[in-house]
Residue, then its C-alpha position, 0 to 999 in steps of 0.5 A: x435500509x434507508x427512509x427519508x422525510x423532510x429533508x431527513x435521512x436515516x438509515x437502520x441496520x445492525x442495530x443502529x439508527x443514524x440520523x442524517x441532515x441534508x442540505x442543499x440537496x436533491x432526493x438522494x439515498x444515503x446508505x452507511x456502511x463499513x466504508x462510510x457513507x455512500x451517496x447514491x444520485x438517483x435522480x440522474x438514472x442514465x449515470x448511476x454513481x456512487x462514491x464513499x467518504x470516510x465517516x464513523x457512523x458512531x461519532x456525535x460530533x456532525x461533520x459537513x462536507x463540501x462538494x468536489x467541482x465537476x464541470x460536466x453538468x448543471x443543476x440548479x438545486x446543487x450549489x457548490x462552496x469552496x474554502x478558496x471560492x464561495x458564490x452560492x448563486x454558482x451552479x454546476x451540475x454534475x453526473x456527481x450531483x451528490x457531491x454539491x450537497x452538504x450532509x452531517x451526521x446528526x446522532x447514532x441511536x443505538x437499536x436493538x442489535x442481532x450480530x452474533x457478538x457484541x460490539x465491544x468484543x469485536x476486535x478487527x485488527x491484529x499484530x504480530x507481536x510475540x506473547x508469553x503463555x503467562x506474566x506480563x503481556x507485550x503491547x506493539x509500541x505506536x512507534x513500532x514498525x515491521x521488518x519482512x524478508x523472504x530469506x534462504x538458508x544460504x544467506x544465513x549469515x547476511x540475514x543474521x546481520x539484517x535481523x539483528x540491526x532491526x531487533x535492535x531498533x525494536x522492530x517486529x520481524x517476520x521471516x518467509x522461509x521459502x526453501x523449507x528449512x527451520x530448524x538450522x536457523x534456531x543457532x542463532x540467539x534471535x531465532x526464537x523471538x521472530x516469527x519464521x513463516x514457511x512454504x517452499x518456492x514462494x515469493x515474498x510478494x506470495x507470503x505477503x498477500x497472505x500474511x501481511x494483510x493491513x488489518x494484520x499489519x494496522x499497528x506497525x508504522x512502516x513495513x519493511x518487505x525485502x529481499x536476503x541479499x542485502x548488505x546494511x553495514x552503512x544503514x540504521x533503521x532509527x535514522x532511516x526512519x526519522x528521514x523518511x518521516x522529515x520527509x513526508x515519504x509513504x513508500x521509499x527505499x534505502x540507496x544502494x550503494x553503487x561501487x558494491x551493488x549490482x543497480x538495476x535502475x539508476x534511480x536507486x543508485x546512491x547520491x553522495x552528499x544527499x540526503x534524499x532524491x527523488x528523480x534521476x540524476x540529471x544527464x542520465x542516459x536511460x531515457x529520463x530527463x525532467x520532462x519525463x515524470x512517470x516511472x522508473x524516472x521519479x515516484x518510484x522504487x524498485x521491488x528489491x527493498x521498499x518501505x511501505x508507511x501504513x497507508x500506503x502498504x493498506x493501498x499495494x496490499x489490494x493491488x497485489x494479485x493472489x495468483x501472481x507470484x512475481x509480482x513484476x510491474x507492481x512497482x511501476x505503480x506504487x505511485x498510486x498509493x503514495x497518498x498524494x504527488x508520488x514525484x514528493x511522496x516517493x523516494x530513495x534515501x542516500x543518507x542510509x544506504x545498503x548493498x545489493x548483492x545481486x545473489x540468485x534466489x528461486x532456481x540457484x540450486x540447478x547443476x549448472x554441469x547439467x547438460x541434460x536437455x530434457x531438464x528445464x533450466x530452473x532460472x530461466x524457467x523463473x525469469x519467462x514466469x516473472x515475463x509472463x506475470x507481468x503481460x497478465x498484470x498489465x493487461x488486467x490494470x488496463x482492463x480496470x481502469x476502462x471499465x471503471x468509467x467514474x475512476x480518472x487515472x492520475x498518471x496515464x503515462x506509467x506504462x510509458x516504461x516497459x520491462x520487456 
């Protein structure tokens, strides 16, 4: 519930009391809540508005914000202060008229509390570091990062070297069995210090949605999503990381190497004497020259091996849909949560590179001496899904994004690039 009186604003619920100071503003509510602080504008009926900035209620240092311009409307009570431009007498009103003022959070005064818990014993995050039943307990390293994969029994021995190289690099690993099959990996000498997850002829995207929620995930760095049939003889998770990091990366992919690989886009495919690239080569012959700045051009990476930093995978993790199992058109736009430019904070790295072996997955186990008709065709049954899914998704990223009115899509050309 919020009051409000002389140019003071509080707002009262789950025991806290917190003071809020405008300045420069017209009568608005305030509410905070899990988000931050939400500013509704009542006074502009026809254009009901609300947008949230993150904000602890519980901080006591006050924190203002300055207003964002928007050039729709004028009003004489809401002044705008920009760091690069002050005019107090420069007026703009906005159908955001909340924007134009100023607020701070003035104390929090703790009340009497009716949550089922206390506070302190709320814990709302988690990981998926493996604990002993007794002795000393392990804690995830801030450095710590998680490498996943969806991986078959037979591609044992490709898994094996992939896992071994990101244990060694002190990474938590968790493995998505997606035929059924445990127990013939416990042989080998790690198979009890990683956590096997299983659900037959599921994808990762499926385990991932699932399994990786972000406040599951909070503690790790980077997350690793990739596919069994990889080859990482030439790439080290260390050095990976340390480039991605110089490089202001929040999503990225390994290059792949190209005399061995089976390269779907060319984007991916290996620069020599590079470090990192984040466009096509010049010349390409796949419809990308330097004007084109939408996918698979630049800002992109393919779903076979991405690396997600934290706030980017907190971003595709609620982007991916719960009843599509493919996931195709996801990357086209991962530029969406690359927490700014995705042209600059998206990119392939050349300097540790790995193979794409190109190995079926889902429907490899069809007798292709077969003939039978009234059997379906396991592979080409589970490329029309993957068609299918994406007219889904495609269509429902258009939907929301008209029907959002206050939400302005940054890169209006991503669906230039059809897989169809």
């Amino acid at each position: 519930m919020v009051h409000k009186s002389s140019g003071q604003v509080f707002w009262m619920q789950g025991g806290f009391r917190v003071n809020i100071r405008l300045r420069n503003c017209l009568p608005t509510w305030v509410k905070l809540t899990q988000y931050g602080i939400i500013l509704v504008d009542l006074d502009f009926a026809e254009y009901p508005t609300t947008r949230t900035y993150n904000h602890q209620h519980n901080s006591s240092q006050p924190r203002g914000l300055n207003c964002n311009r928007y050039p729709h409307r004028h009003h004489r009570n809401c002044h705008c202060n920009h760091a690069h431009k002050r005019h107090r007498n420069h007026t703009r009103r906005s159908r955001y008229a909340y924007l134009s003022c100023y607020f701070s959070v003035q104390e929090s005064i703790p009340l009497h509390r009716s949550e089922p818990l206390p506070e302190g014993l709320v814990a709302n995050t988690s990981d998926l570091q493996m604990q002993p039943l007794w002795g000393t307990r392990k804690k995830v390293n801030s450095r710590t990062s998680l490498f996943t994969a969806a991986v078959g029994i037979k591609q044992k021995e490709t898994v094996d070297q992939m896992v071994r190289k990101f244990l060694s690099s002190d990474f938590s690993v968790m493995l998505f069995h997606y035929d059924g099959v445990v127990d013939e990996w416990k042989d080998l000498e790690w198979a009890n210090s990683v956590i096997h997850v299983s659900a037959v002829n599921q994808t990762k995207w499926w385990f991932a949605k699932r399994f990786l929620h972000p406040d599951i995930v909070a503690e790790y760095s980077y997350i690793f999503l990739w596919d069994e049939d990889l080859g990482v003889d030439n790439f080290d998770p260390d050095r990976y990381l340390s480039i991605v990091k110089d490089e202001g990366l929040e999503i990225s992919q390994p290059a792949l190497d190209p005399t061995q690989s089976e390269v779907h886009h060319t984007i991916t495919a290996r620069w020599s004497n590079s470090v990192v690239h984040r466009r096509v080569k010049p010349g390409d012959k796949h419809g990308c020259d330097p004007t084109n700045d939408y996918p698979p051009c630049t800002g992109w990476v393919e779903l076979m091996a991405p690396v997600f930093s934290r706030a980017a995978w907190r971003c595709v993790w609620y982007m991916i849909q719960n009843d599509l199992n493919h996931a195709w058109g996801l990357d086209i736009l991962f530029g969406y949560c690359a927490q700014g430019d995705r042209t600059k904070n998206v990119g392939v790295v050349d300097a540790e590179y790995i193979v794409h072996y190109g190995l079926p997955t889902f429907g490899e186990h069809q007798n292709k001496e077969n003939t039978n008709a009234s059997e379906p065709n396991a592979r080409l049954e589970v490329r029309r899904q993957s068609h299918h899914e994406y007219k889904i998704f495609k269509k429902r990223w258009q939907d929301a994004a008209k029907e959002d009115e206050y939400w302005v899509d940054p890169y209006p050309h991503s669906w230039n690039y059809s897989i169809m």
